[in-house]
Every structure is written in C-alpha cells, then in structure tokens.
N, C-alpha and C positions, 0 to 999 in steps of 0.2 A: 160943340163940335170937337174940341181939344179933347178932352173928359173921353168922348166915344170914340176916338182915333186911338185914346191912349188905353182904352179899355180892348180894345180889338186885336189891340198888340199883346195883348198878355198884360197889362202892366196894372196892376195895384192901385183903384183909385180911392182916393178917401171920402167917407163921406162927407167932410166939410169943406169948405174951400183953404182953409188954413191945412189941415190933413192933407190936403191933395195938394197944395204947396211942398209943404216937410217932402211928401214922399216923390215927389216929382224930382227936390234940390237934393236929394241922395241920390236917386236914379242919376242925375245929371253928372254930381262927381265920379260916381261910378263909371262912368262911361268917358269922364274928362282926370 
C-alpha cells in the first residue's frame, strides 16, 4: 500500500526492498 501511495505521487520506487529504503531515506532528508 506504502509502495503504491508512493508511486502515485511521483516518487521513485526501488525494486528491492533495501532500494526502496535508500531511496525513500534521501527523499526524507530531502524534504527534512
């Protein structure tokens, strides 16, 4: 559900779960 929320928004998902960690904790500073 997180994955397609965050795919809907535009955002970049990885395909492994480690990937889509990484790219999640950039997003987040990014935004913090």
């Amino acid at each position: 559900a997180k994955k397609q929320a965050l795919e809907t928004a535009g955002v970049k998902v990885g395909k492994t779960p480690s990937e889509t960690a990484a790219l999640a904790r950039k997003l987040y500073e990014q935004l913090h």
